[in-house]
C-alpha positions as CSV (number, residue, x, y, z in Angstrom):
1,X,114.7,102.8,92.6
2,X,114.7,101.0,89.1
3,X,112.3,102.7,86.4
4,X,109.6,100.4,86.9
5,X,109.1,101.5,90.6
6,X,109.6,104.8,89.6
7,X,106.3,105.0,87.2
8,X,104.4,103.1,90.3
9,X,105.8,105.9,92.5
10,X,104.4,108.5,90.2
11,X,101.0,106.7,89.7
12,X,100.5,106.0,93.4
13,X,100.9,109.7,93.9
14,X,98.4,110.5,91.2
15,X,96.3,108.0,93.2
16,X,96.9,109.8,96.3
17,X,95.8,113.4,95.1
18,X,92.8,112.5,93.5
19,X,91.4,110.7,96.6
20,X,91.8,114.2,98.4
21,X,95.0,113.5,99.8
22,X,94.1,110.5,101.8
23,X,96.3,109.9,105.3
24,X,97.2,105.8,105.9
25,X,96.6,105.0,102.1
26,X,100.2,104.3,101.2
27,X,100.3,100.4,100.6
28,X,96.4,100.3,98.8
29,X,98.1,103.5,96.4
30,X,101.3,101.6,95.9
31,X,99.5,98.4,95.3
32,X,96.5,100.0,93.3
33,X,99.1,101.7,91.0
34,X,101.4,98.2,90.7
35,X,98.0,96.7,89.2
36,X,97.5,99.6,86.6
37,X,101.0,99.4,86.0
38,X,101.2,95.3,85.0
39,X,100.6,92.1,86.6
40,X,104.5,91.5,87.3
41,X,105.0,91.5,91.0
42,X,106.1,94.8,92.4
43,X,107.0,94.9,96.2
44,X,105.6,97.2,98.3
45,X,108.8,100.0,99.4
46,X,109.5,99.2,103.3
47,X,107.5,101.1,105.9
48,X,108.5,104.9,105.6
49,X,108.3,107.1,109.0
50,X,105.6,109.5,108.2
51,X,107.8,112.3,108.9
52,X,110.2,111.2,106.9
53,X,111.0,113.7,103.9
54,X,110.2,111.9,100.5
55,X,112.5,112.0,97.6
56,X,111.4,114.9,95.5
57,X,108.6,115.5,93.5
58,X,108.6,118.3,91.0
59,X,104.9,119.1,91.9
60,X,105.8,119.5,95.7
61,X,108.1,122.2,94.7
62,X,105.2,124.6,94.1
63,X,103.5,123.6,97.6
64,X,106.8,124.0,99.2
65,X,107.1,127.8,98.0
66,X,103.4,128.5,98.5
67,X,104.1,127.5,102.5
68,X,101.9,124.2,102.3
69,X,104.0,121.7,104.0
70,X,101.7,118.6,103.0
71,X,103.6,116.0,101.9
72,X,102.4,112.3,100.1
73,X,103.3,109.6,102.4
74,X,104.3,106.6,100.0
């Protein structure tokens, strides 16, 4: 993931918790956040499993060790 994706990825999540957390709102976050970011073209990451285990996030750390197992789904 270059750096550019990588502040997307960040935004996206931002994105994602201040909507409450919303399930099936991965491509309108990533593409939402891609806007914000700059008008280059940004493509979408490829379709991820939603059980599949995202990289990690600093901030999921703390859910992780409180028991809450939510997860974003980028």
């Amino acid at each position: 993931m270059n750096d550019r994706d990588e502040i997307i990825r960040r935004r996206a999540y931002a994105i994602w918790e201040n909507e409450g957390r919303p399930e099936g709102q991965e491509r309108r976050h990533w593409e939402q956040a891609a806007r914000e970011i700059g008008p280059d073209e940004v493509p979408m990451p490829r379709e991820t499993n939603r059980n599949q285990t995202l990289p990690s996030d600093p901030t999921q750390d703390e859910a992780r060790d409180t028991g809450d197992d939510r997860k974003p789904s980028l």
